[in-house]
Each structure stands twice: as C-alpha cells, then as structure tokens.
gemmi code that builds the backbone of each chain (N, CA, C; Angstrom):
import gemmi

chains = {
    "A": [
        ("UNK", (14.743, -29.639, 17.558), (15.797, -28.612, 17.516), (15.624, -27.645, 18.685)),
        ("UNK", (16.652, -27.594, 19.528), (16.953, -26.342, 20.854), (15.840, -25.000, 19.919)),
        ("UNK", (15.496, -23.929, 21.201), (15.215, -22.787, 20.458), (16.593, -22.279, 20.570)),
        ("UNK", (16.199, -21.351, 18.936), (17.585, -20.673, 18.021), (17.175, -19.192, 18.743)),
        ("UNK", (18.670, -18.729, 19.147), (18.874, -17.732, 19.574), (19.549, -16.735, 18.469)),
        ("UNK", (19.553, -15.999, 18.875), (21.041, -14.668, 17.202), (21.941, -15.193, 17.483)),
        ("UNK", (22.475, -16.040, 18.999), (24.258, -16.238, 19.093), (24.344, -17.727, 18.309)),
        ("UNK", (23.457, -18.144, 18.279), (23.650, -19.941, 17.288), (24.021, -19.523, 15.530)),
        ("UNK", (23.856, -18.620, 14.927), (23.987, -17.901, 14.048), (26.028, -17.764, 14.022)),
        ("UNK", (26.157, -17.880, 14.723), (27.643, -17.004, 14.997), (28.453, -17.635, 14.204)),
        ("UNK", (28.770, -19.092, 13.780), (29.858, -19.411, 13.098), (29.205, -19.030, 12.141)),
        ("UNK", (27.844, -19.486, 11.625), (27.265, -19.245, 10.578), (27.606, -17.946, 9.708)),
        ("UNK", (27.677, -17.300, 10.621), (27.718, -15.301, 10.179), (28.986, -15.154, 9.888)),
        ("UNK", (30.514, -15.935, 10.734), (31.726, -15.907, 10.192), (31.986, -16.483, 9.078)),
        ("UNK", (31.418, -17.880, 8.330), (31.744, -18.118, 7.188), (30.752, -17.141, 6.152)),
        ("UNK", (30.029, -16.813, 6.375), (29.332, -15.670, 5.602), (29.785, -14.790, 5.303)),
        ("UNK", (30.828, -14.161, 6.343), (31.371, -13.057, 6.074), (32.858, -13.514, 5.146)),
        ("UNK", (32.999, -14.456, 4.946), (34.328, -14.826, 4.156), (33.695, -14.691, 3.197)),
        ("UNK", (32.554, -15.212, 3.040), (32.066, -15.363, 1.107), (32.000, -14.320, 0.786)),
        ("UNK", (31.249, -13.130, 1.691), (30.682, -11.422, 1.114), (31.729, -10.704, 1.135)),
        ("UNK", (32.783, -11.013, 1.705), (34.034, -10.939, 2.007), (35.070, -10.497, 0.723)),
        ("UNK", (35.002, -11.558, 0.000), (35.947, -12.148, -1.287), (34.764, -12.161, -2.281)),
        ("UNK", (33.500, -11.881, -2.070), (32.741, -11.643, -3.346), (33.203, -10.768, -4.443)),
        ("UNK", (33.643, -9.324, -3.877), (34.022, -8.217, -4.841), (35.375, -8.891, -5.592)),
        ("UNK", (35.983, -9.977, -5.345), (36.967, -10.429, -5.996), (35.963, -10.850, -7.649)),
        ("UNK", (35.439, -11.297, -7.397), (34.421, -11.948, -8.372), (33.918, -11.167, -9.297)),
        ("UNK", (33.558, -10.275, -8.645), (32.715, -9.363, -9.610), (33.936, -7.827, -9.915)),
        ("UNK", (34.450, -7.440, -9.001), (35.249, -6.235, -9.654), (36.829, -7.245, -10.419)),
        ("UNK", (37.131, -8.011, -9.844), (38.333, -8.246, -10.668), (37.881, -9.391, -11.974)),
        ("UNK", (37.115, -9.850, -11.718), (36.449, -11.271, -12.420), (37.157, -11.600, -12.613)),
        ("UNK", (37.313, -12.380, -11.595), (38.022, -13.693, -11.135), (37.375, -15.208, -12.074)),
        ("UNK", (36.174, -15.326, -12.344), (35.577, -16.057, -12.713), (35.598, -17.374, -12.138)),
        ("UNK", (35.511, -17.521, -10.820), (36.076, -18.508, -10.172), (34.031, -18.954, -9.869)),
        ("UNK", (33.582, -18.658, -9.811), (32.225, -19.277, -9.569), (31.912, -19.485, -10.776)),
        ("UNK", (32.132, -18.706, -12.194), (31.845, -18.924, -13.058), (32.077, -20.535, -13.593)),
        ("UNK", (33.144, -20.982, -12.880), (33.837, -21.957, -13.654), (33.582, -22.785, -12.103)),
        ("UNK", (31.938, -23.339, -11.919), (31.583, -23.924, -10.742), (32.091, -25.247, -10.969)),
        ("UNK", (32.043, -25.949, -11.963), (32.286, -27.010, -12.148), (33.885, -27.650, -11.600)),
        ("UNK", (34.428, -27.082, -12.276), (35.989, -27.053, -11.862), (36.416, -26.780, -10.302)),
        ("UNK", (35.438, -25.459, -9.461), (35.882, -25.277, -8.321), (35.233, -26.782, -7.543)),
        ("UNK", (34.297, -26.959, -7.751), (33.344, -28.123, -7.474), (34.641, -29.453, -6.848)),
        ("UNK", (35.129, -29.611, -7.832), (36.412, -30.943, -8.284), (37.298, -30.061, -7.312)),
        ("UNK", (37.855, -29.055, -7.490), (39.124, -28.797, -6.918), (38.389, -28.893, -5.345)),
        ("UNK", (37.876, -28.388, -4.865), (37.570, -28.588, -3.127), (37.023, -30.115, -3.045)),
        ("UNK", (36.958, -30.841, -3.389), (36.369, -32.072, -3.031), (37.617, -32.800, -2.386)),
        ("UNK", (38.704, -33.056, -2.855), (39.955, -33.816, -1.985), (39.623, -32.884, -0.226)),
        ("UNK", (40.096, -32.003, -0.704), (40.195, -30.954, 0.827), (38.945, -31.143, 1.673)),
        ("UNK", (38.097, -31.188, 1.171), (36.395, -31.262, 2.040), (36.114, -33.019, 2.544)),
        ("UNK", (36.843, -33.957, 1.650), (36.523, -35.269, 2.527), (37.967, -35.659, 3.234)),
        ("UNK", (39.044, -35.289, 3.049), (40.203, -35.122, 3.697), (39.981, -34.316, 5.342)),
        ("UNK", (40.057, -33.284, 5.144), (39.655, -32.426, 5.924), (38.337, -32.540, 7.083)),
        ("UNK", (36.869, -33.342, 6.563), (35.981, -33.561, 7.548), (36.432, -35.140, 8.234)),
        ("UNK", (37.068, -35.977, 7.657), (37.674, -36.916, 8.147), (38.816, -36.474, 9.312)),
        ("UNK", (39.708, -35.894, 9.024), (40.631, -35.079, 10.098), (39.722, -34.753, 11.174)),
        ("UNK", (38.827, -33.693, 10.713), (38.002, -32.994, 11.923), (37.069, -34.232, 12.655)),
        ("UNK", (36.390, -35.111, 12.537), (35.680, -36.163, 12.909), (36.726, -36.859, 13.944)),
        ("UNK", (37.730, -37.483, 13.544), (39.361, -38.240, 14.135), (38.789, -36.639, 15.837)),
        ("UNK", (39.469, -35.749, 14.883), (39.695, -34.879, 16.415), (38.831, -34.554, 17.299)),
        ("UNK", (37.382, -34.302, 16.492), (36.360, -34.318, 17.644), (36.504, -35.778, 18.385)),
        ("UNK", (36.290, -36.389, 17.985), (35.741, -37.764, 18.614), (36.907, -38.158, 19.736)),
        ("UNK", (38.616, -37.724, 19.135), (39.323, -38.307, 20.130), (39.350, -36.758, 21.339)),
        ("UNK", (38.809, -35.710, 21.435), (38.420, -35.108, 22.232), (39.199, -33.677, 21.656)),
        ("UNK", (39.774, -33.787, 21.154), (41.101, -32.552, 20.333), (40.636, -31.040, 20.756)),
        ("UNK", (39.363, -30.884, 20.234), (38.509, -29.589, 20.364), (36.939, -29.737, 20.424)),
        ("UNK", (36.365, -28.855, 21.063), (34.850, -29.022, 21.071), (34.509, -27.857, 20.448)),
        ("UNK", (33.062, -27.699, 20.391), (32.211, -26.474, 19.867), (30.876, -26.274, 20.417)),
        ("UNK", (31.070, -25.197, 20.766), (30.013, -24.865, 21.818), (28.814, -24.435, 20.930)),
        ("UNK", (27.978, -24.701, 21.784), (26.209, -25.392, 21.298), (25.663, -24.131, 20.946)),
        ("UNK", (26.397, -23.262, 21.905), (25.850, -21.592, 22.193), (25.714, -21.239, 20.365)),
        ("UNK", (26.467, -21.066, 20.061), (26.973, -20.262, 18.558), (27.244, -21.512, 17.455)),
        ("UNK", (26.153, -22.428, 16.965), (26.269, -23.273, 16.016), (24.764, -23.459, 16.207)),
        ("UNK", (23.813, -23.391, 14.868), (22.947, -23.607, 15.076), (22.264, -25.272, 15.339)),
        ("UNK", (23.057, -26.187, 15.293), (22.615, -27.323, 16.028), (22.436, -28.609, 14.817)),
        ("UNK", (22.758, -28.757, 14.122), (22.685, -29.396, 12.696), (23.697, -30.033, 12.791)),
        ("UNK", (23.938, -31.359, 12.997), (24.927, -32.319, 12.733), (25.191, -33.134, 11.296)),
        ("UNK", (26.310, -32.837, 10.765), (26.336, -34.373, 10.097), (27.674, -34.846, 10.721)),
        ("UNK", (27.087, -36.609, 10.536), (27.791, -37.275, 11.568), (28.465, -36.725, 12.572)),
        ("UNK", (27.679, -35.736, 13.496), (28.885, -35.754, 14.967), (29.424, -34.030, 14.809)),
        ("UNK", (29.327, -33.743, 13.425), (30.300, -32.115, 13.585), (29.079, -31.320, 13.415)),
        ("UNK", (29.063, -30.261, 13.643), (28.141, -29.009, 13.327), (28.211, -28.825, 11.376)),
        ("UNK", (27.190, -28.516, 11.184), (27.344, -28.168, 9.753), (28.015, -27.251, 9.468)),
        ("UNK", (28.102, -26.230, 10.261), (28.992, -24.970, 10.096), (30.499, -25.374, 9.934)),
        ("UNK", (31.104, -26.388, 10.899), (31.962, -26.962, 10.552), (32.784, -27.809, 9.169)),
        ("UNK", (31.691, -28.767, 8.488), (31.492, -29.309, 7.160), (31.343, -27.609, 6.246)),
        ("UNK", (30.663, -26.773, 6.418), (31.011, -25.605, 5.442), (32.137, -25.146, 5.478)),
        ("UNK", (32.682, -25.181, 6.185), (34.114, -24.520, 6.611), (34.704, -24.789, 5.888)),
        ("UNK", (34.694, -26.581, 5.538), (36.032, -26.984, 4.561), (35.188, -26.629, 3.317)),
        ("UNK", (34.453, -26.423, 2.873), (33.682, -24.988, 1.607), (34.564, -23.868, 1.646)),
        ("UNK", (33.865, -23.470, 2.391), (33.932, -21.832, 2.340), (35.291, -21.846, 2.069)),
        ("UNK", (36.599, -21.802, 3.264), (37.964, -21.220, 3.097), (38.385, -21.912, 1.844)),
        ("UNK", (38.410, -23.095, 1.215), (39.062, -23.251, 0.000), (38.305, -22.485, -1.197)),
        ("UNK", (37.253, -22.330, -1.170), (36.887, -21.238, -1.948), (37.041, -19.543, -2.168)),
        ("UNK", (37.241, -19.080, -0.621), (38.367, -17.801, -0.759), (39.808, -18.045, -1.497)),
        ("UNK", (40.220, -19.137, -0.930), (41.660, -19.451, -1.473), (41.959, -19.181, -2.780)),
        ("UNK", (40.726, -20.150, -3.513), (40.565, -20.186, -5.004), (40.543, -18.462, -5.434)),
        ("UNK", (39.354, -17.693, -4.903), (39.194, -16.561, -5.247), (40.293, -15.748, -4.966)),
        ("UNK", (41.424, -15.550, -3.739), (42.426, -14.910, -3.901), (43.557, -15.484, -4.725)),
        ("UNK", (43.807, -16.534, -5.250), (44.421, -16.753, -6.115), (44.046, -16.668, -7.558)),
        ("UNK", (43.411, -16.371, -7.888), (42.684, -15.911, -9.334), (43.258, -14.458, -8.987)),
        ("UNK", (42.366, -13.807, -8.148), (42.562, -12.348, -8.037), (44.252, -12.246, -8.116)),
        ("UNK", (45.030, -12.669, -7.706), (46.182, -12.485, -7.527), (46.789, -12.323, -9.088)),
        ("UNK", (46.311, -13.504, -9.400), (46.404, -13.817, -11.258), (46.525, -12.374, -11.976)),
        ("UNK", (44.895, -12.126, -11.463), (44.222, -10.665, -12.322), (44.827, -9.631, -12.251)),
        ("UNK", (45.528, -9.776, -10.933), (46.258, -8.173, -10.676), (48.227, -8.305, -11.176)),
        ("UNK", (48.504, -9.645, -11.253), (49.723, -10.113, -11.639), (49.652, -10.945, -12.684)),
        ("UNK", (49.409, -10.561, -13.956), (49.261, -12.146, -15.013), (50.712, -12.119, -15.375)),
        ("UNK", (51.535, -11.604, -15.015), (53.062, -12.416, -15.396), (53.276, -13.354, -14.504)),
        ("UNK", (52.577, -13.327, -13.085), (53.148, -14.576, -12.083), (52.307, -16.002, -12.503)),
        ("UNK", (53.116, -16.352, -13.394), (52.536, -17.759, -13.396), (52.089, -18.601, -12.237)),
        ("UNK", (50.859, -19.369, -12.455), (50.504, -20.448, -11.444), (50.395, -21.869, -12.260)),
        ("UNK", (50.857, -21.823, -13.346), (50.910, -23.103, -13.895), (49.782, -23.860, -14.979)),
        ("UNK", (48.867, -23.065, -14.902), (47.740, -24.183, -16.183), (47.595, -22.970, -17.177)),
        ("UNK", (48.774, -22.092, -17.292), (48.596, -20.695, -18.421), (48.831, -21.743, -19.420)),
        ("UNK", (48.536, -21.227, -20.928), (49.220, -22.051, -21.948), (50.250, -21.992, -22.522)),
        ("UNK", (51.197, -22.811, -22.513), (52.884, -22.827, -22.811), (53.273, -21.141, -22.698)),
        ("UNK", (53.897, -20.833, -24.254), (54.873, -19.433, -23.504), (54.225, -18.559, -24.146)),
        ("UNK", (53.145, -18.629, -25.357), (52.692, -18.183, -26.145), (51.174, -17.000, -25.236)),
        ("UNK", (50.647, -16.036, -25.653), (49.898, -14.893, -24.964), (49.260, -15.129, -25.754)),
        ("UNK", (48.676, -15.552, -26.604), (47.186, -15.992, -27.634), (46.316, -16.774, -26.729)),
        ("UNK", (46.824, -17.803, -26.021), (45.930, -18.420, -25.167), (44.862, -17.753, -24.375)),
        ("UNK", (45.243, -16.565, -23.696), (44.834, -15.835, -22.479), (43.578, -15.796, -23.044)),
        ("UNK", (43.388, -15.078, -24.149), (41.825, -14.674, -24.474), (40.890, -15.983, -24.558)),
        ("UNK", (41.780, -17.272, -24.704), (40.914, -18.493, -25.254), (40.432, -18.776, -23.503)),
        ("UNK", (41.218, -18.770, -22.523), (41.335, -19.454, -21.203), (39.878, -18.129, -20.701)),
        ("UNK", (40.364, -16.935, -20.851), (39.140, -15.920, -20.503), (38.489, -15.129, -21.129)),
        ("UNK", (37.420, -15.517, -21.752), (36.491, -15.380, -23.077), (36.032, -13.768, -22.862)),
        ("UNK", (36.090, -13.458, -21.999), (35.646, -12.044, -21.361), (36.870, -11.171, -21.510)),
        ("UNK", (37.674, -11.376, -21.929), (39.501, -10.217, -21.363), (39.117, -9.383, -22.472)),
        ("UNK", (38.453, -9.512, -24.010), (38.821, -8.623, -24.860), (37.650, -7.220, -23.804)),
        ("UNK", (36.921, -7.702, -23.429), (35.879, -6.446, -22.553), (36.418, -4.828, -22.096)),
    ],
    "B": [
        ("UNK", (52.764, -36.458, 15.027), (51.580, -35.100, 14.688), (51.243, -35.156, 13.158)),
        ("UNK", (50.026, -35.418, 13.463), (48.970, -35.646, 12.322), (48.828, -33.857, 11.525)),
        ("UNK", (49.546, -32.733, 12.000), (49.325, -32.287, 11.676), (50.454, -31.958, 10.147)),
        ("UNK", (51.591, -32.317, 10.856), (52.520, -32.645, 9.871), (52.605, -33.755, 8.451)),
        ("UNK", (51.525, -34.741, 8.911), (50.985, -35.604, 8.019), (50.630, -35.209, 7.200)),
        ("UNK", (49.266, -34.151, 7.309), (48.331, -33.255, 6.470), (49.577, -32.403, 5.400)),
        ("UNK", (50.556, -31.983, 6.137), (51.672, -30.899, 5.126), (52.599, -31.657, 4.421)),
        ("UNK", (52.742, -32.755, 4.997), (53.775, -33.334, 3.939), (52.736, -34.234, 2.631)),
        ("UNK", (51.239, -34.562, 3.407), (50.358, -34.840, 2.106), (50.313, -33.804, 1.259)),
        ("UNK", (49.931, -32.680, 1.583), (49.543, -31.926, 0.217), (51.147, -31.042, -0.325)),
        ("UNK", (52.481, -30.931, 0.254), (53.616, -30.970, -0.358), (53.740, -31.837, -1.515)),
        ("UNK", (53.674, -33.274, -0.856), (53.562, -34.548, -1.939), (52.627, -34.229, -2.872)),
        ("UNK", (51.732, -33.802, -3.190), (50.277, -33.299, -3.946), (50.974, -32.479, -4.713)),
        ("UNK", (51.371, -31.375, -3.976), (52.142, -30.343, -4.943), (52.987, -30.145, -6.209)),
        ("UNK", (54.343, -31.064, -5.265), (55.856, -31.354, -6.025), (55.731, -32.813, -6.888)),
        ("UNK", (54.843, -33.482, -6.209), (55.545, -35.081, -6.775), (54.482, -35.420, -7.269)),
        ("UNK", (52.789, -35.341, -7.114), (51.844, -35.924, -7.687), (51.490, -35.294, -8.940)),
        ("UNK", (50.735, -34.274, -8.726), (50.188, -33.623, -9.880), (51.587, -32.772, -10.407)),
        ("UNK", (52.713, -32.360, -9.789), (54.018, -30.899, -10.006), (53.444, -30.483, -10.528)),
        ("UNK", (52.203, -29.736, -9.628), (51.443, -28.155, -10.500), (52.557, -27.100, -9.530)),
        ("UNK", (53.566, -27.322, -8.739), (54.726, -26.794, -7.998), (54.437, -25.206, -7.399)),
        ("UNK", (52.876, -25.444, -7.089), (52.848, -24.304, -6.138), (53.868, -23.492, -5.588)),
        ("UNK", (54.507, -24.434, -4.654), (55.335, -24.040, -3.582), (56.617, -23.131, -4.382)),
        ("UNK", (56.546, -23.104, -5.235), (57.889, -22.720, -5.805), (57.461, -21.736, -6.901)),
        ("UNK", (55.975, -21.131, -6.496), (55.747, -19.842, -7.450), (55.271, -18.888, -6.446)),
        ("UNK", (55.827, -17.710, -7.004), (55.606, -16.257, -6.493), (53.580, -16.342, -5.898)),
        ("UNK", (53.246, -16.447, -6.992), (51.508, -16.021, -7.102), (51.467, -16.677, -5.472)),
        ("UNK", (51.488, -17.950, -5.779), (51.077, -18.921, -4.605), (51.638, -18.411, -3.358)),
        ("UNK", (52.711, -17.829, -3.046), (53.032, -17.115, -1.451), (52.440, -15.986, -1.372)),
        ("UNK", (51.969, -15.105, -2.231), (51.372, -13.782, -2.651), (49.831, -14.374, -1.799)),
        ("UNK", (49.239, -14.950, -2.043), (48.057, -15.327, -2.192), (47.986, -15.590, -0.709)),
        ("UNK", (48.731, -16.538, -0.252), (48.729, -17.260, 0.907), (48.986, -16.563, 1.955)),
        ("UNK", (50.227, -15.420, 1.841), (50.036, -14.715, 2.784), (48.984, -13.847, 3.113)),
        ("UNK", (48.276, -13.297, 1.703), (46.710, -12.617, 2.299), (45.954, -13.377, 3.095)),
        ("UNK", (45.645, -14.786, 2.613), (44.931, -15.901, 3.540), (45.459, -15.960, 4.630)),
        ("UNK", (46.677, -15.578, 5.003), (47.131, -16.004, 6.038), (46.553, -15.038, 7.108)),
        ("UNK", (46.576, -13.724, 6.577), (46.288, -12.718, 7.595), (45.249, -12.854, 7.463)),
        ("UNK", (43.909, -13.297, 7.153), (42.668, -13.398, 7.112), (42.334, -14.395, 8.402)),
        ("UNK", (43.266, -15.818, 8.024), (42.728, -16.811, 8.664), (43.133, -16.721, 10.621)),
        ("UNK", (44.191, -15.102, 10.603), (44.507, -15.448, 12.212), (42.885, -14.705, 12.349)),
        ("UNK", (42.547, -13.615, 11.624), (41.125, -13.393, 12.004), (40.294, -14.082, 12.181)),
        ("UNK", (39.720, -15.106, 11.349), (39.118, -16.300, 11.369), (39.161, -16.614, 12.948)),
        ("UNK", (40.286, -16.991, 13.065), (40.687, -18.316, 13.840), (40.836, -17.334, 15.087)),
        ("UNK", (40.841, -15.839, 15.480), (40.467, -15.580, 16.551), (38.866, -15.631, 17.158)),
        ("UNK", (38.764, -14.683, 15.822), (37.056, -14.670, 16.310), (36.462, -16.405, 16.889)),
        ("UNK", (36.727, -17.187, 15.550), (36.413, -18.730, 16.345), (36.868, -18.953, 17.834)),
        ("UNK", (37.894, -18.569, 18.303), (38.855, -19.195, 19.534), (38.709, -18.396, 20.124)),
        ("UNK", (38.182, -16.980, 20.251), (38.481, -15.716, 20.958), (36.930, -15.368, 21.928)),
        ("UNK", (35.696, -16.123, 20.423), (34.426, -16.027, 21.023), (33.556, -17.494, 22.814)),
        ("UNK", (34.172, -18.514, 22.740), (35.052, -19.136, 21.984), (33.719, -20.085, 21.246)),
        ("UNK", (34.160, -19.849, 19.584), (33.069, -21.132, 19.195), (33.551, -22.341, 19.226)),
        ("UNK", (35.129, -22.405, 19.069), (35.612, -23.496, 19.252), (36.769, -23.436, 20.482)),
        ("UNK", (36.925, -24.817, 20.899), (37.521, -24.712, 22.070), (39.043, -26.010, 21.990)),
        ("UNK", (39.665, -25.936, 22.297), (41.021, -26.755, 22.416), (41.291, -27.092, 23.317)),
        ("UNK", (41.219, -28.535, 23.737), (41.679, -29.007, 24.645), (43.097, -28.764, 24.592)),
        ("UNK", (43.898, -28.396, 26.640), (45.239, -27.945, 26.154), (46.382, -29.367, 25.820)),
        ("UNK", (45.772, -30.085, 26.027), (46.840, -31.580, 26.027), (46.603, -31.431, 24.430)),
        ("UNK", (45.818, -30.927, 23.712), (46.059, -31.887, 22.466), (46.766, -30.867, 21.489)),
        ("UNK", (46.885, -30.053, 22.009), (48.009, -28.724, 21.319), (48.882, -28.368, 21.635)),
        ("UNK", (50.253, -28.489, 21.145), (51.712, -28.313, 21.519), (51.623, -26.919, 22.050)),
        ("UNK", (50.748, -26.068, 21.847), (50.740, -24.818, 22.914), (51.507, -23.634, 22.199)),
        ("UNK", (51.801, -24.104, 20.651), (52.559, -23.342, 20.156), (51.459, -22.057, 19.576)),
        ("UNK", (50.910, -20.539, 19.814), (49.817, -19.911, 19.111), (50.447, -18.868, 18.523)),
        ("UNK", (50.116, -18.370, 17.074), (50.086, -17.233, 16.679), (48.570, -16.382, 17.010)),
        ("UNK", (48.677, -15.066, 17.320), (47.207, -14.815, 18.021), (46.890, -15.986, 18.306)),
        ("UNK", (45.686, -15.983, 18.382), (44.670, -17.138, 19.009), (44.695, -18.223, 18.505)),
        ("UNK", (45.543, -18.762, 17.221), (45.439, -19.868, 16.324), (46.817, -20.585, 17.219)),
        ("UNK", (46.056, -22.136, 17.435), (47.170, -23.073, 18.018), (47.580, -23.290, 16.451)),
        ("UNK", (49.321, -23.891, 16.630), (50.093, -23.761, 15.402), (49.571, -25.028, 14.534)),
        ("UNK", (48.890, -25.814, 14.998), (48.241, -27.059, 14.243), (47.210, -26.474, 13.074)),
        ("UNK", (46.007, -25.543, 13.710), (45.268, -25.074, 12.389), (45.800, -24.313, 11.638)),
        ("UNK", (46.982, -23.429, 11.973), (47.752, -22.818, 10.722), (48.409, -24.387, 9.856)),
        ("UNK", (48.837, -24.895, 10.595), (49.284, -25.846, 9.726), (48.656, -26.401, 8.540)),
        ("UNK", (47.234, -27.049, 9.215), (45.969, -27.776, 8.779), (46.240, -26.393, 7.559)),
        ("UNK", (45.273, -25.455, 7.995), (44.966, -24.118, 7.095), (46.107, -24.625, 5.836)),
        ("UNK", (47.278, -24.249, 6.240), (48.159, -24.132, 4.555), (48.176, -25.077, 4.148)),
        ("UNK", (47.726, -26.907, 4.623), (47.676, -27.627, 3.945), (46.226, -28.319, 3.192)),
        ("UNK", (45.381, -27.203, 3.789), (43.888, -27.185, 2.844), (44.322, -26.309, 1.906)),
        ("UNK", (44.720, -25.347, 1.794), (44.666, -24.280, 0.867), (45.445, -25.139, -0.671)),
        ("UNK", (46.803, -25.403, 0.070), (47.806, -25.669, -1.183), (47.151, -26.738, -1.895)),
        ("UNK", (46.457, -28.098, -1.202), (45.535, -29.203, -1.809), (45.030, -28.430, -2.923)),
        ("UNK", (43.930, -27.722, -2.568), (43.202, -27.230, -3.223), (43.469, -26.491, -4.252)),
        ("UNK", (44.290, -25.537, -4.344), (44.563, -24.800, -5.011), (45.426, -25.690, -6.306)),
        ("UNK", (46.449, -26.523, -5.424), (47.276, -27.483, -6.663), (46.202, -28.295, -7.607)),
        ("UNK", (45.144, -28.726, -6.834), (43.754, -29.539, -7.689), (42.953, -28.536, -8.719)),
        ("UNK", (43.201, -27.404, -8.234), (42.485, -26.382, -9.474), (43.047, -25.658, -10.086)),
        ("UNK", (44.414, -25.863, -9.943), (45.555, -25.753, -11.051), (45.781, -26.972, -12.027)),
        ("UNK", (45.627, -27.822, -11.603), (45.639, -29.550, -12.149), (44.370, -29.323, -13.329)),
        ("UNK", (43.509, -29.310, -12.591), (42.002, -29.645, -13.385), (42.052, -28.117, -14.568)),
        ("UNK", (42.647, -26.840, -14.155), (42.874, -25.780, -15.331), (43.337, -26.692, -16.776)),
        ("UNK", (44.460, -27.260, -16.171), (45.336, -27.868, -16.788), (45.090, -28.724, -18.105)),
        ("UNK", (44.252, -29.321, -17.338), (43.817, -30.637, -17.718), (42.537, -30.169, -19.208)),
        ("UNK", (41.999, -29.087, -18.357), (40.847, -28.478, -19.545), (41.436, -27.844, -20.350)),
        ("UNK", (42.381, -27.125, -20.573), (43.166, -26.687, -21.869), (43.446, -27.263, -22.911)),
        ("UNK", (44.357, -28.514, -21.934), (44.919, -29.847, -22.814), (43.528, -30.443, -23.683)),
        ("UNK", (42.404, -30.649, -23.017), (41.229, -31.009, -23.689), (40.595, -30.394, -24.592)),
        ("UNK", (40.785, -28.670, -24.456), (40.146, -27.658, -25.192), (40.938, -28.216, -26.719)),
        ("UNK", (42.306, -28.572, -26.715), (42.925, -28.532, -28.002), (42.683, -29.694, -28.941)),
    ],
}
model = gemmi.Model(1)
for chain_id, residues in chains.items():
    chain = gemmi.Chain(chain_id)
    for i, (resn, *xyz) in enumerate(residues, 1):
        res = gemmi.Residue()
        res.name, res.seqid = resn, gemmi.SeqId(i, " ")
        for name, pos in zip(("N", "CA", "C"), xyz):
            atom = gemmi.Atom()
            atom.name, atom.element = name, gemmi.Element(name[0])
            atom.pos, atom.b_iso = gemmi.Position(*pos), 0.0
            res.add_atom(atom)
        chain.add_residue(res)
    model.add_chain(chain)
structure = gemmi.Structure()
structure.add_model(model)
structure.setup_entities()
C-alpha cells in the first residue's frame, strides 16, 4: 500500500460526512431506519450490484477516473472502495430522508402504511406511544 | 445513453414491477428534492476537488453546478430503486405481520 497521506482520506471523509450528516434524522426524529437493518440491508442491495456494475462498465470503458491523491487505495475489482461505499452510503441517506419526511408528514403516504385504518401506525412503530 | 436505461429501469421498478408508485406521491418529491440539493454538494466537492474526473467525450456536457447531467440522472435512479424496494419489503412485512 502507497504511504497514506490526510488527502487519501478525502472521499472517505465525504461519505462520512453524509452518514453524520443524516444521523440526527435517526435519533431526533426516529426514523428507525437502522433500526430496521435488516430490511434496509434488502432494500440497497438491487442499487449496490446494479450500480457497481454501471460504475465498473464506465471505469473500464474510460467514462471517468479517480485520482489516487484522495482515495485511500483499496480496490475491489478495479474501483476504489470508497466508490463501492458510495452505492451504501447515498441510498441510505435516501432511506433516512424519506422516513424523516414520513415523521414530519404522516398524512403523505409512501405506500406500505396499513390500508385506511390509523390503528396500524402504533403496530408498524412500536415506539410512537413514547 | 445508458443513462436513460438506468431511469427508465427503476421507473419500470416503480410503476409496473413492484407499483409501490413513488413517482406519483408527494413524500417521494419532498424527499428527493432535499437529496437533490445535497447531492449537487456531493457531486461538487467530488468534481470540484477533483476526486473524480470526466472524461469530456463521455458526457453530453450538459452540468448543473459541477454534476454532469448523467450522475443526476444515475443519482434519481439509485434513489427511486431503492426507496421503491423498501417500500416493497415494508409492505411485504405487514402483510406477514397479519
């Protein structure tokens, strides 16, 4: 491994800052979106082998590069790891601003509420009577 | 353009596979536009520092800030995937809860 400088850190520190970012979604709105790892787990998996397949196609046919400077040097197959987190990280803000969105709007439906009935809510978030 | 591929896949995902019909609820543009203004940040700091770099042949040259119009594209068609799959799988665990 090259010696690691603070600037190889750099994408690293931008997807970092998305997670610490959208954390307070989690904890002040409880979102419960980490809570319910399992489920986020499944929902980013289409997007994360979709998505590093796309990015692989474009590196390789020359599309975009990434400089060596600011990635700490960790490949899988061919991309920077920082890259492979990427398709992590942003669908997991996504998830978290759409919960939050939920929390601050529960009349805007997003679709897996239960039918028309408001008894559900407490069953779906075991925490609401709090 | 493969990038259009990616949007009409996860449209199809949306409306016709799972019709968890994102596209056609309030929450879901609410949401997206916060992401949205997040991700020109993102996508400057990436392009601006530059960690990533674009060849100019392989981008129609179209940019909002610093984002060529392909990763906005890409971007809303990771998000909506995703989001329609963890609306799906909500779904799906309710139906099971009963």
């Amino acid at each position: 491994m090259p010696q690691l400088a603070w600037s190889h850190l750099s994408y690293l520190a931008v997807l970092g800052g998305c997670l610490l970012g959208t954390a307070p979604l989690e904890v002040l709105l409880r979102t419960g979106v980490y809570r319910r790892w399992l489920r986020l787990v499944l929902a980013l998996t289409p997007g994360l082998v979709l998505g590093v397949a796309w990015d692989l196609y474009a590196v390789h046919a020359g599309q975009w590069t990434f400089d060596r400077r600011y990635v700490i040097g960790v490949s899988i197959a061919g991309l920077p790891i920082e890259e492979v987190l990427f398709f992590i990280v942003i669908p997991v803000c996504a998830v978290l601003t759409l919960e939050a969105v939920r929390r601050r709007r529960p009349g805007w439906l997003i679709g897996d509420e239960a039918g028309d009935s408001g008894t559900i809510r407490a069953e779906l978030c075991p925490d609401d009577d709090s | 353009m493969l990038m259009l591929l990616g949007l009409a896949g996860a449209v199809s995902v949306d409306l016709l596979l799972l019709k968890t019909r994102l596209l056609l609820r309030k929450a879901f543009w609410v949401a997206y536009a916060i992401l949205f203004g997040f991700q020109l940040l993102v996508n400057g700091i990436l392009t601006g520092i530059p960690i990533v770099s674009y060849r100019a042949s392989a981008v129609v040259g179209i940019r909002i800030g610093y984002a060529p119009v392909e990763d906005l594209g890409f971007g809303f068609a990771l998000i909506l995937l995703t989001l329609s799959c963890w609306v799906q799988l909500g779904r799906r665990e309710r139906s099971a809860a009963r």
